[in-house]
C-alpha positions in Angstrom: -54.3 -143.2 10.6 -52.8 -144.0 7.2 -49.9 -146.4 7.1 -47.2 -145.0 4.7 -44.7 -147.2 2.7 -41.0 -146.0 3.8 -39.1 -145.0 1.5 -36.5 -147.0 3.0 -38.4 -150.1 2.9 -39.2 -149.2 -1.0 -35.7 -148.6 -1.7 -34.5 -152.0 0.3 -37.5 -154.1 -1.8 -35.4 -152.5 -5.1 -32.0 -153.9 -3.9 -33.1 -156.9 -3.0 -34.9 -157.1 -6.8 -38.2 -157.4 -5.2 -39.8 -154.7 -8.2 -43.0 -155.7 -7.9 -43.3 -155.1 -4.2 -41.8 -151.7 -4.7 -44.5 -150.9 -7.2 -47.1 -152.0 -4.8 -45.8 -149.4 -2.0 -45.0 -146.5 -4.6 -48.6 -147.3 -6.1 -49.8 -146.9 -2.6 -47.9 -143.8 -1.8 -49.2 -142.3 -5.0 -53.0 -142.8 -3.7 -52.4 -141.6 -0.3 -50.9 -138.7 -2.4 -53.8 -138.4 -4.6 -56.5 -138.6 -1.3 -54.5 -136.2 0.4 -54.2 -133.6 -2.3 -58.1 -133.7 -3.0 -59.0 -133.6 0.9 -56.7 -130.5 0.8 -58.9 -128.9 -2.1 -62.1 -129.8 -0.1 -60.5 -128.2 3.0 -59.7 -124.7 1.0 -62.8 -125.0 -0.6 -64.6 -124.9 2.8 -62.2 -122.0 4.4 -62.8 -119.7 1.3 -66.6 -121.0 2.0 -66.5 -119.7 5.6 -64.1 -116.3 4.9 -67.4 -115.5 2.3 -69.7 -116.2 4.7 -68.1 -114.4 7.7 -67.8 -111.3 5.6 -71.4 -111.4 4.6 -72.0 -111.6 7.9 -75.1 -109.4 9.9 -75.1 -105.8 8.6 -74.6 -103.7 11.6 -75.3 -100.0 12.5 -73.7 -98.8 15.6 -76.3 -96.2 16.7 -76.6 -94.2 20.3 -73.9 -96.8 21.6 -75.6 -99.9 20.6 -75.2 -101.5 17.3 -78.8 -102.5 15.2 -79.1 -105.3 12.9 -80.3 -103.5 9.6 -81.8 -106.8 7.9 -84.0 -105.8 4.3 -83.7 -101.8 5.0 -85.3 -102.2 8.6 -83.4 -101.5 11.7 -84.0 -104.4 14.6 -82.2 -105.1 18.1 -80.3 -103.5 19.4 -77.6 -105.5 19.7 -75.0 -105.7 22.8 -71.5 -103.7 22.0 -69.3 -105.4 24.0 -70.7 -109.4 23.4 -70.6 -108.7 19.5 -66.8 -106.6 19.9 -65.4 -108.7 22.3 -67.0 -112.6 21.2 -68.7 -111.5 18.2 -72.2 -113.1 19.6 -75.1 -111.2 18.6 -77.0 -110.7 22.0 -80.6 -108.5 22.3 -80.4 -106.1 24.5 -83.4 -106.0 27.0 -85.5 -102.9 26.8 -84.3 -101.4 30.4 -87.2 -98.7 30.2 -90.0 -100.3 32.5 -87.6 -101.2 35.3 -86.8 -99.2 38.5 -83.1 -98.1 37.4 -84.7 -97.0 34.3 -81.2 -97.8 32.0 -82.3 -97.6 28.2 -80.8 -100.9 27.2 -79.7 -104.2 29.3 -77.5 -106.6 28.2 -78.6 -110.1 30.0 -75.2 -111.9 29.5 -72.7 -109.5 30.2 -75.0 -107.1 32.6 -74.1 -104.3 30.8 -76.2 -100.7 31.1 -76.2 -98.9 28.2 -78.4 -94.9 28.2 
């Protein structure tokens, strides 16, 4: 953690005609400043970053109650409904065809059945 000159101890080194001092912890307070403001800009920078990114996101096409990652014009997946609504994790479905219950689709995190 940064240590920041008080203001009080600034304005105590002034009264007492200590001015060099006091330009030492106003320099000091005006690099903090400065490293602050441009960690702030890398921050934003990084947030707008991630805002692009999560709205480029997968393209999606909800489709017989599953959703379908469309990815270069071709359709793959499907995709689980409820992971990707409710935690927004993309989890394949297991085709449910070849076992005994015979459900379309299977969802191996959430056990979900989807027809």
């Amino acid at each position: 953690m940064i240590q920041l000159p008080l203001l009080s101890d600034i304005a105590k080194s002034l009264k007492t005609g200590e001015i060099g001092k006091a330009e030492k912890q106003i320099a000091k307070l005006r690099e903090i400043a400065l490293h602050l403001e441009q960690e702030n800009l890398s921050l934003r920078e990084e947030i707008e970053k991630l805002r692009r990114d999560k709205k480029r996101g997968p393209s999606l096409e909800l489709s017989d109650g599953v959703y379908w990652r469309v990815e270069g014009g071709e359709r793959t997946g499907p995709v689980c409904p409820r992971c990707y609504e409710e935690h927004g994790s993309l989890v394949n479905l297991l085709d449910g065809s070849r076992y005994a219950g015979k459900a379309r689709w299977i969802c191996t995190v959430c056990n979900r059945v989807f027809d």
